[in-house]
N, C-alpha and C positions, 0 to 999 in steps of 0.2 A: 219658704225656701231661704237658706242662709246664705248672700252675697259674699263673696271672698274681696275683700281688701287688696290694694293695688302691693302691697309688698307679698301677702298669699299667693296671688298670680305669678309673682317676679320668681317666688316661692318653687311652684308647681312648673314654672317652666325650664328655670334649673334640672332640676331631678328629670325631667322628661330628658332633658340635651343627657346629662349624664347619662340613663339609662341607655342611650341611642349609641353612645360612644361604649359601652362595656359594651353591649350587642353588637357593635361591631369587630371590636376586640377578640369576641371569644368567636365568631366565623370564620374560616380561614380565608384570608384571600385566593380569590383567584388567578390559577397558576398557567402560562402558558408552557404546554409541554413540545418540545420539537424536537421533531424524528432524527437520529443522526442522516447525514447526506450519503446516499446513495454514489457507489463511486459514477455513473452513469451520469446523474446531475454533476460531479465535480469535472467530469473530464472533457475535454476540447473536445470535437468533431472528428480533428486528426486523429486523437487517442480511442474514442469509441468503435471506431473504424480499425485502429491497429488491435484492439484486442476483438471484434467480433471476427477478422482475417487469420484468426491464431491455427487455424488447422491449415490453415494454405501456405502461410507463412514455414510449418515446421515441411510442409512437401517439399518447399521453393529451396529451402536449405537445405535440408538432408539429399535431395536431387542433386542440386548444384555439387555440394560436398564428394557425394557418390562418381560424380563424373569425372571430378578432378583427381581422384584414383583415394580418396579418405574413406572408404570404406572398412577396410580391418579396422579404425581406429574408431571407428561409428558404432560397429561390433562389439570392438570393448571397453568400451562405456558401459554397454547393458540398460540395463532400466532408464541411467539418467538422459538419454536421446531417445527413450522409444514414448512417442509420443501418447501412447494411451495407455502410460503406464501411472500414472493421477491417480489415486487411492480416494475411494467416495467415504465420504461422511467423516473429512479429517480436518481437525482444527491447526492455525497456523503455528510456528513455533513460539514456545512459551518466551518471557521476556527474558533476556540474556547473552552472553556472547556466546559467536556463532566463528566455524572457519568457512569461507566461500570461495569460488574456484569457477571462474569465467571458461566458456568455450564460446568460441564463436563461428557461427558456424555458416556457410554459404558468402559467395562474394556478390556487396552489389556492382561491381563493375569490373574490367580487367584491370589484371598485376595487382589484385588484393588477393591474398591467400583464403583459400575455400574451409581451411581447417585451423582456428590455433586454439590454442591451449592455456593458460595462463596458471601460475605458483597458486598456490593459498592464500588469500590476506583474512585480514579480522574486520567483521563485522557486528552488528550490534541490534538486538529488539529493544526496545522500550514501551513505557506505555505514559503517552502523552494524555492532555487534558481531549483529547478528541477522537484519543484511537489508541492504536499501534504502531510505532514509526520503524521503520527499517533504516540502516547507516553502513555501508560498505566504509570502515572506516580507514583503512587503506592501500593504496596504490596509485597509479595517477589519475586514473578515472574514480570516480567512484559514486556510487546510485545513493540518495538519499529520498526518502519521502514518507507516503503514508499506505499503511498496508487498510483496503477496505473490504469487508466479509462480504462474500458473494456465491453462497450456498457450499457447493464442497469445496468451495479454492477460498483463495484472497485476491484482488485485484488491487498491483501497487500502482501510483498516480507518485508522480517525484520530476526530481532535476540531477543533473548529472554535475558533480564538483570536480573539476580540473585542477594537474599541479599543482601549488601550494597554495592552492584559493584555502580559505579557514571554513566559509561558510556554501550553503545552497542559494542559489537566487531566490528556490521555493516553485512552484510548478506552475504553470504557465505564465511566466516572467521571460521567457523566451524559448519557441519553439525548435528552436533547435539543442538544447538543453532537457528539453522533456523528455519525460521517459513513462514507460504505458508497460505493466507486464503483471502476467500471472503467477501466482505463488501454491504449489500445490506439494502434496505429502507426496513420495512415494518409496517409503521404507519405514523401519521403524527408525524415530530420530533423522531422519532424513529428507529435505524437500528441496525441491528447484524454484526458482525464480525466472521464466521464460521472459524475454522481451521481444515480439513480434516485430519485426522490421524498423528495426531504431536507427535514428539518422543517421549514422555512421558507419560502414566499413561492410558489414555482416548483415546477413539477412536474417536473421535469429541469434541471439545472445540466450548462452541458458550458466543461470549461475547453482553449484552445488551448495548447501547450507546445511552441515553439519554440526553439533554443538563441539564448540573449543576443549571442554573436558576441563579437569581442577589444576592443570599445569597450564592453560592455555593464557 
């Protein structure tokens, strides 16, 4: 048997480290992969609760609305107040500018008006490193957040930007800022954004989202 020399050894140990480090090289590392968040996992307690209430919610309003004599007006709307009027199997809108158009509908308390109406403004899709974001971009209110896939709709999770604030707090930064609502098709090129009982004024907010067109 041929004895290997103390440099041989120093020798064969080298090459072995090397080969250890190419073999590691050419394995890929292990990757951890995570699920995007559930809008369910993202949203407060409050907000889980204001959207699993969303059929009671559209009753409590279109009731309210109806008794305070808003009915013709409930009528001609059409599709965008009839609550089961949600188109299955529809994705949200593509990223882009959009025109939107607030109703609000039912009062939560006296001398609030049970019906109003509001102009056009310009809102906005995009597609952020985490999603979809949605941006009512203006009037004095205006919804910002993140729209989440949720079989045939969208569920948006957001905060509400006031006056000439520039930015969002961001969604649960303060609860009376947040906002909880569903985003569903129903036309072609056309979808609502419902908000189930949001802190302010109305017992349901339902916003129109039509795309702005090449002059818009």
């Amino acid at each position: 048997m041929t004895l290997c020399s103390p440099l041989c050894l120093r020798t064969a140990a080298l090459i072995a480290a090397a080969l250890s480090v190419a073999a590691c090289a050419s394995t890929p590392a292990p990757t951890d992969t995570v699920a995007p968040m559930s809008w369910r996992a993202a949203a407060t307690e409050t907000d889980r609760d204001r959207i699993r209430t969303l059929r009671r919610a559209w009753a409590d309003a279109l009731a309210d609305a109806q008794a305070a004599g808003q009915g013709d007006r409930i009528t001609a709307a059409g599709v965008l107040l009839d609550p089961d009027a949600a188109q299955p199997g529809s994705a949200p809108p593509p990223p882009g500018r959009y025109r939107c158009a607030v109703r609000k509908i039912g009062a939560q308390q006296p001398g609030v008006l049970s019906y109003v109406e509001y102009p056009t403004f310009a809102c906005r899709i995009r597609v952020e490193a985490d999603g979809l974001h949605f941006a009512k971009l203006t009037g004095s209110q205006r919804q910002v957040g993140r729209l989440y896939p949720d079989e045939d709709r969208s569920v948006f999770l957001g905060s509400m930007v006031l006056g000439d604030e520039t930015r969002s707090l961001g969604y649960g930064r303060d609860t009376e800022r947040d906002l909880a609502g569903v985003l569903e098709r129903i036309g072609p090129e056309r979808w609502r954004l419902v908000f189930p009982y949001p802190h302010w004024e109305s017992l349901l907010d339902v916003m129109e989202i039509t795309p702005m067109g090449e002059n818009g």
